[in-house]
VEXPAMI-464511 format. One record per residue (C-alpha): x, y, z; residue in three letters. Coordinates in pm, whole numbers, padded with zeros to 5 digits, always signed. Layout:
N
XYZALA ...
//
This chain:
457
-00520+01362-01626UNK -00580+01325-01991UNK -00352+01032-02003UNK -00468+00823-01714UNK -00808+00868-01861UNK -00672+00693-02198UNK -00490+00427-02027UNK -00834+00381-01822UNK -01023+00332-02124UNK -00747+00060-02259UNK -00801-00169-01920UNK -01146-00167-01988UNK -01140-00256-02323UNK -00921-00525-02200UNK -01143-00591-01928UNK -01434-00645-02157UNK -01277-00904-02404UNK -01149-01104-02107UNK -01477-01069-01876UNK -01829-01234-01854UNK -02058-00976-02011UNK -02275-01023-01735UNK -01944-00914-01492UNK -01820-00611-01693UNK -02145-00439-01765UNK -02212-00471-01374UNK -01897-00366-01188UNK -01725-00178-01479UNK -01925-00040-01779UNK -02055+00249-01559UNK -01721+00351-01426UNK -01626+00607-01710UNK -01402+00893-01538UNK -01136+00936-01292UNK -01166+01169-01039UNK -00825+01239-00894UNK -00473+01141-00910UNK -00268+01168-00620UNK -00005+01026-00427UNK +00014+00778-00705UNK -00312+00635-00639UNK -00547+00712-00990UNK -00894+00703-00791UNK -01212+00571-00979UNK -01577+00610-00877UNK -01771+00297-00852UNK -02160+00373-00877UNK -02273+00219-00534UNK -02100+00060-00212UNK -02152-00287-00351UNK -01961-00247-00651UNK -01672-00124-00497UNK -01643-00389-00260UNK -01696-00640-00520UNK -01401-00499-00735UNK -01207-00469-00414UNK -01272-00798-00327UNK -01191-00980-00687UNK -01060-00704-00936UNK -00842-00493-00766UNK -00494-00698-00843UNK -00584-00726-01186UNK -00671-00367-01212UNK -00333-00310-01045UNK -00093-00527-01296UNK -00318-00434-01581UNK -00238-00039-01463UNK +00134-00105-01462UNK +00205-00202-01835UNK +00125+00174-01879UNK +00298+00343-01669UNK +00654+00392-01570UNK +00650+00481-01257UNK +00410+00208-01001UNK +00066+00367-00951UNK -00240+00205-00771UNK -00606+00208-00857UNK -00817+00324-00557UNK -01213+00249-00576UNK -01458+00492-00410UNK -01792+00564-00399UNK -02025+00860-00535UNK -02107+00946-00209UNK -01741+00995-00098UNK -01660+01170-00390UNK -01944+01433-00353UNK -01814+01466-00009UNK -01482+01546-00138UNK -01564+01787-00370UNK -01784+01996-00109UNK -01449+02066+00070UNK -01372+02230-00244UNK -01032+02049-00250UNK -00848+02116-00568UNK -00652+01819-00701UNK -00350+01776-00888UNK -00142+01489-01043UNK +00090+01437-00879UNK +00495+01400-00920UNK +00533+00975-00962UNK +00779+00858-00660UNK +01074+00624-00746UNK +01016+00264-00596UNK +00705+00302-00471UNK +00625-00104-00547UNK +00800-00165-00231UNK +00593+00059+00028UNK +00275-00157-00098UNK +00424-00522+00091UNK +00223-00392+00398UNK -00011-00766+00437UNK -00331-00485+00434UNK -00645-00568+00324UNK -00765-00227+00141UNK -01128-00309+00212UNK -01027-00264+00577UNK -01145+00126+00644UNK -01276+00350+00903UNK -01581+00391+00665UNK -01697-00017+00660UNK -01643-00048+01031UNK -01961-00007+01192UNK -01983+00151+01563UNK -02188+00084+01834UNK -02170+00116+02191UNK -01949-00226+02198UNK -01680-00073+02026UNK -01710+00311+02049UNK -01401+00374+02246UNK -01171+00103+02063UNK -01260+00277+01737UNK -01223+00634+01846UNK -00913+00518+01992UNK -00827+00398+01668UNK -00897+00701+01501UNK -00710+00894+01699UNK -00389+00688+01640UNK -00451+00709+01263UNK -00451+01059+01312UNK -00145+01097+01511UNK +00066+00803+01450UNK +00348+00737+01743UNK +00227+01046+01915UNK -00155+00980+02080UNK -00073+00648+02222UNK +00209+00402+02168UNK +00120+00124+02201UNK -00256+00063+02093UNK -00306-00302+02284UNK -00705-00393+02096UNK -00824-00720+02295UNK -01156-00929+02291UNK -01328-01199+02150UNK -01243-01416+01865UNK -01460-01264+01536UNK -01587-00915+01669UNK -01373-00673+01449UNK -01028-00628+01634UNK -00830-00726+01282UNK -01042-00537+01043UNK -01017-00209+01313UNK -00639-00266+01334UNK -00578-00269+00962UNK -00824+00030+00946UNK -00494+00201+01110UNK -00259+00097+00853UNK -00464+00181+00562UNK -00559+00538+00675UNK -00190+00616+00758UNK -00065+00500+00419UNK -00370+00669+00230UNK -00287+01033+00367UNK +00087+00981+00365UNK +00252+00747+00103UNK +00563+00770+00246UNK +00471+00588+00566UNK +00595+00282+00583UNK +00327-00001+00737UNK +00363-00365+00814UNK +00099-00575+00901UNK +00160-00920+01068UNK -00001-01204+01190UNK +00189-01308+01501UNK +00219-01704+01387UNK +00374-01586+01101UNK +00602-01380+01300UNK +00718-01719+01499UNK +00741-01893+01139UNK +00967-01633+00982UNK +01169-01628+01341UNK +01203-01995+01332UNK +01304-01992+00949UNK +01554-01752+01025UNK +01698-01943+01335UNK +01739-02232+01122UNK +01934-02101+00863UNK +02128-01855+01102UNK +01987-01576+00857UNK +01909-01344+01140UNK +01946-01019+00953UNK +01713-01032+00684UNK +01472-01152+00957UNK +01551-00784+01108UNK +01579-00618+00794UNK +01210-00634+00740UNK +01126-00444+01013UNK +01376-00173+01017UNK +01289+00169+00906UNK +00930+00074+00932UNK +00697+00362+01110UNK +00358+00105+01171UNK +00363-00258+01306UNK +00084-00392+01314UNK +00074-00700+01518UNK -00234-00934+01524UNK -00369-01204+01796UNK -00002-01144+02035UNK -00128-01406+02264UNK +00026-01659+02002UNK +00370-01597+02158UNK +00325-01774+02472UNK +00612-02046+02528UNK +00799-01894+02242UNK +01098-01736+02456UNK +01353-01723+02167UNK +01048-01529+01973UNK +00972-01315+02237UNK +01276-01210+02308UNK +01323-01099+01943UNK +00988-00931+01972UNK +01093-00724+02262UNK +01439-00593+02080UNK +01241-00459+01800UNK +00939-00321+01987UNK +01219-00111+02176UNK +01366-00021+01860UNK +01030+00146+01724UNK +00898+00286+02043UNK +01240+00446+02121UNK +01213+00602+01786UNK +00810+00707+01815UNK +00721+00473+01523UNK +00345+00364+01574UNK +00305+00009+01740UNK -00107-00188+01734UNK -00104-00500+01885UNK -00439-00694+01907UNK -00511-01025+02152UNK -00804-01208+02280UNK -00734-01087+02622UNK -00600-00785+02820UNK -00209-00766+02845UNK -00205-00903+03237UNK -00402-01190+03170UNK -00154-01307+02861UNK -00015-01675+02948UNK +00396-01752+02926UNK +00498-01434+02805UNK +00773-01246+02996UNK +00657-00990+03194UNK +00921-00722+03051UNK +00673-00794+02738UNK +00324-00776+02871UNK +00388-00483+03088UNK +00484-00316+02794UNK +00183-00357+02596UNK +00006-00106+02879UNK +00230+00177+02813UNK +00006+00328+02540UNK -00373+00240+02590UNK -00566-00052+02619UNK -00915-00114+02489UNK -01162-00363+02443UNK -01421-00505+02198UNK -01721-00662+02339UNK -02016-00801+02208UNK -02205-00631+02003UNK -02602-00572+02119UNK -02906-00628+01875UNK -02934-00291+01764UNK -02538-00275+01693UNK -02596-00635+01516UNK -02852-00531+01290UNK -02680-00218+01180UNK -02357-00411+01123UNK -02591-00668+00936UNK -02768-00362+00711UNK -02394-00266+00643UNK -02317-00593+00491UNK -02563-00620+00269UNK -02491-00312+00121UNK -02212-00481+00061UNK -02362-00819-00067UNK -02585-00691-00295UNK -02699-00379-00501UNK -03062-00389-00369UNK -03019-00336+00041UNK -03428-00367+00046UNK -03441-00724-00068UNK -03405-00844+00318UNK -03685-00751+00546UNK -03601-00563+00832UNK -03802-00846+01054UNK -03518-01106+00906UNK -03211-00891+00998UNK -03414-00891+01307UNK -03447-01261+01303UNK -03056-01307+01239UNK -02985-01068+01483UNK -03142-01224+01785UNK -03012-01572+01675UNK -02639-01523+01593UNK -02471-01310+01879UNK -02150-01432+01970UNK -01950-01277+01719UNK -01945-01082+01370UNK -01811-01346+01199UNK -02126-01577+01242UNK -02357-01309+01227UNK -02212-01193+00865UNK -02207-01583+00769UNK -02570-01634+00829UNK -02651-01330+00618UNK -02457-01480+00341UNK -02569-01814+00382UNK -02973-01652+00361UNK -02865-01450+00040UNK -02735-01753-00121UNK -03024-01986-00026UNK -03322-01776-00122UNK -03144-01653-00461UNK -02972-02002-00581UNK -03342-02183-00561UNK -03549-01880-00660UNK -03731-01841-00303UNK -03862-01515-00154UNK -03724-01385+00104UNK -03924-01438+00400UNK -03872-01490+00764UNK -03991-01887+00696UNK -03746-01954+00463UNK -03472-01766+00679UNK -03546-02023+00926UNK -03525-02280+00644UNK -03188-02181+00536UNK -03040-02157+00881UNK -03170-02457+01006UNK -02811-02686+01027UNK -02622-02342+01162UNK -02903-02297+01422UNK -02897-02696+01577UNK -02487-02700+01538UNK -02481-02369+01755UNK -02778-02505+02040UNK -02588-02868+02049UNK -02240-02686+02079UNK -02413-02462+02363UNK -02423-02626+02714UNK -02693-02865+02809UNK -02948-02721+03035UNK -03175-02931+03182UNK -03516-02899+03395UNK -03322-02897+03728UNK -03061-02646+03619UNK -03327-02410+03543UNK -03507-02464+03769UNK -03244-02437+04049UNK -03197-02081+03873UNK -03578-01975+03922UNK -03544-02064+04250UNK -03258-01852+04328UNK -03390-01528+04159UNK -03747-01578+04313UNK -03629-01624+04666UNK -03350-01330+04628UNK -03616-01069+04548UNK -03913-01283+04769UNK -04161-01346+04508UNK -04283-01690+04415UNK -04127-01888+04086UNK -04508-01874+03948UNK -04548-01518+03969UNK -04168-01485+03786UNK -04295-01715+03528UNK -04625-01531+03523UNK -04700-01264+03283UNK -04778-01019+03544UNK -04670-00668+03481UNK -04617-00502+03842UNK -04265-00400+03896UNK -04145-00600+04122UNK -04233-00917+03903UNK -04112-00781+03561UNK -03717-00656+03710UNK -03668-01036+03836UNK -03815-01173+03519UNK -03555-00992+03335UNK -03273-01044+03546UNK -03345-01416+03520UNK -03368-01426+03171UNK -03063-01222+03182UNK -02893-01496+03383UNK -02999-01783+03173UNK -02860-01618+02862UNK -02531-01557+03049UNK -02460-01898+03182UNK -02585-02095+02906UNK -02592-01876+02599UNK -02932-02031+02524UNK -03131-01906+02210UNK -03361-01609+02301UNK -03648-01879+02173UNK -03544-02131+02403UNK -03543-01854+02705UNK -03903-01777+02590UNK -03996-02108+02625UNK -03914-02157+02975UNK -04124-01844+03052UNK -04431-01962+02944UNK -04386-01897+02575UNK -04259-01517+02596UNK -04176-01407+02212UNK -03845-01381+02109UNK -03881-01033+02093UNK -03950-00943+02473UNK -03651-01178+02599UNK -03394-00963+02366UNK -03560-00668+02485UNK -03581-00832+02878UNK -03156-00924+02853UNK -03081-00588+02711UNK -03223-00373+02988UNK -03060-00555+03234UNK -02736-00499+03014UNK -02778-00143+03026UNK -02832-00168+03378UNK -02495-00332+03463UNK -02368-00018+03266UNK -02530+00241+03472UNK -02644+00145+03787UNK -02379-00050+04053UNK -02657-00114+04282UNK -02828-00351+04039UNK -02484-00469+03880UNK -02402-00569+04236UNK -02677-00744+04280UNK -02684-00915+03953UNK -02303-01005+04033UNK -02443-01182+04378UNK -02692-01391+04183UNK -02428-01488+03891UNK -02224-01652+04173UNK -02511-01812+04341UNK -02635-01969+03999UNK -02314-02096+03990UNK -02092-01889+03759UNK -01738-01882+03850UNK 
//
């Protein structure tokens, strides 16, 4: 250990002559010890979740090259937190350095992002059973379920909880080798090898592998050749138990031009989905990320989470964007961050998304009143009302419910149309009829009945 902690204390004096002051003193002056060295990984304690995403993010290579003018053997830096090291050292786990392994440079070509982990990924009832799935396949790698098919949207967290896989297998055994691949650059490296009739060092990279990860699949409709190469080597590692993830934006039976030999086996193993995420997932994924943004997770207001929340809800992507986008606005001109100048700062984001979203105009929504009123025989004025009897409030929700569904219209535009509801009591309005779907098939029915008579195919 003693020597790791000199070479530590060379990188940062290294790291100090070639750094802003202003960068070393935050993400590195503090980080004085190592805690562990293991499995050729030298692990270092950053003092908070944001610093160790920052060095993740931007430091970590460096770190990494800087490392290996020291050592013989290849070793890797691996950031943690206090937190998880006080967890650690509850278990009482007694570490040792450990015996460098010959050629390890070449298990590290996975395509991983490292800041892809079980810890970041935040859970809600949108993702619950995708991530336990995942979890589980971590654990027991070509043995729970083979393959793991993740499908849903475009930006809600299929990638990051794929990779999560890859990096939790390789952490706990560095032996294990993982390969992470975007499927367009699967068909690019095909097509490159077709070309130049180089066919087995095309195959060569995936042999002896014991992970594949495989990301966005539906890419290989219309590629036959591709698929068909695909296919050989997804026998090869199934017949020999290594661990296959594949991800897509839809379920295997609804892929498009991809041979059915293929598709059917993608539903082998286990199949699971990613929805949506609701407001209270969104605003926990959105306190997450700033712990990541920015050493002081106060500094936004819950009320503007709340406010981002409710606005951006198609996908985590957006949703983390607009968080960014506020950080950067109130801090580069020196404003306070308030709901006001929330608004301010996502102005352009918010009129790009409503002129992107489908026109609705008086006679659509009307039409849609209509419907709801005379399904559940009350009049449009009393759903429009702000009556609270029962049998006024369950059709106001459902219609708001529909609204949002058909026309993804903001939750302040919804409010609007009902006489100038807050915000707040549409979200709440669309996510008890959400819940509904969930539990009761009665109302889901029901709801299911309207959808097609407002016009929903």
């Amino acid at each position: 250990m003693e020597e790791f902690e000199k070479i530590w204390s060379q990188i940062k004096s290294r790291l100090q002559i070639s750094l802003d002051d202003d960068v070393y003193n935050e993400h590195f002056s503090n980080i004085s010890n190592i805690f562990k060295v293991i499995n050729n990984y030298i692990y270092l304690i950053a003092p908070n979740s944001f610093v160790k995403n920052k060095i993740e993010s931007f430091y970590l290579n460096r770190l990494n090259v800087l490392l290996n003018e020291y050592v013989e053997e290849k070793h890797m830096f691996k950031i943690i937190t206090k937190e998880q090291a006080a967890e650690e050292l509850a278990k009482n786990e007694t570490y040792a350095i450990n015996v460098p392994e010959k050629n390890l440079e070449n298990k590290y070509k996975t395509g991983l992002n490292n800041s892809y982990t079980f810890e970041n990924f935040v859970v809600g009832s949108s993702n619950r059973l995708a991530y336990t799935s995942a979890m589980k396949v971590a654990d027991q790698p070509g043995i729970f379920a083979n393959p793991l098919y993740i499908f849903g949207d475009v930006g809600l967290g299929k990638t990051h909880l794929m990779q999560c896989v890859g990096n939790y297998i390789l952490e706990n055994d560095v032996n294990r080798k993982v390969l992470y691949v975007k499927t367009d650059q699967f068909i690019e490296d095909y097509g490159r090898a077709a070309q130049k009739k180089s066919y087995d060092s095309f195959s060569k990279k995936y042999d002896n592998i014991d992970v594949l990860l495989v990301d966005d699949i539906q890419f290989l409709s219309g590629k036959n050749q591709t698929q068909l190469e695909f296919f050989k080597i997804f026998e090869k590692l199934k017949e020999s138990n290594k661990q296959i993830v594949i991800t897509s934006d839809r379920q295997a039976s609804e892929l498009y031009d991809i041979m059915s030999r293929l598709t059917s086996r993608f539903e082998w193993g286990l199949s699971v989905d990613i929805n949506r995420p609701n407001l209270e997932h969104r605003i926990l994924i959105l306190k997450k990320k700033l712990h990541a943004e920015t050493q002081d997770p106060d500094l936004i207001s819950d009320e503007i989470l709340e406010y981002i929340a409710s606005v951006f809800d198609n996908n985590v992507r957006e949703l983390e964007g607009a968080l960014k986008r506020v950080l950067f606005y109130c801090t580069a001109f020196d404003y306070r961050f308030t709901v006001e100048n929330a608004e301010e700062a996502l102005k352009s984001l918010v009129n790009s998304k409503n002129a992107s979203n489908h026109k609705l105009d008086r006679t659509n929504y009307t039409n849609i009143l209509d419907i709801v009123s005379n399904y559940y025989n009350i009049s449009t004025s009393d759903l429009l009302s702000k009556k609270r009897k029962k049998q006024y409030v369950f059709p106001r929700q459902i219609a708001m419910y529909i609204l949002k569904d058909l026309y993804d219209l903001t939750y302040k535009k919804i409010g609007q149309i009902f006489n100038g509801r807050d915000h707040s009591t549409v979200i709440y309005s669309i996510e008890q009829i959400s819940n509904d779907i969930q539990t009761d098939k009665s109302k889901k029915n029901d709801i299911e009945k309207l959808l097609i008579k407002c016009g929903k195919k």
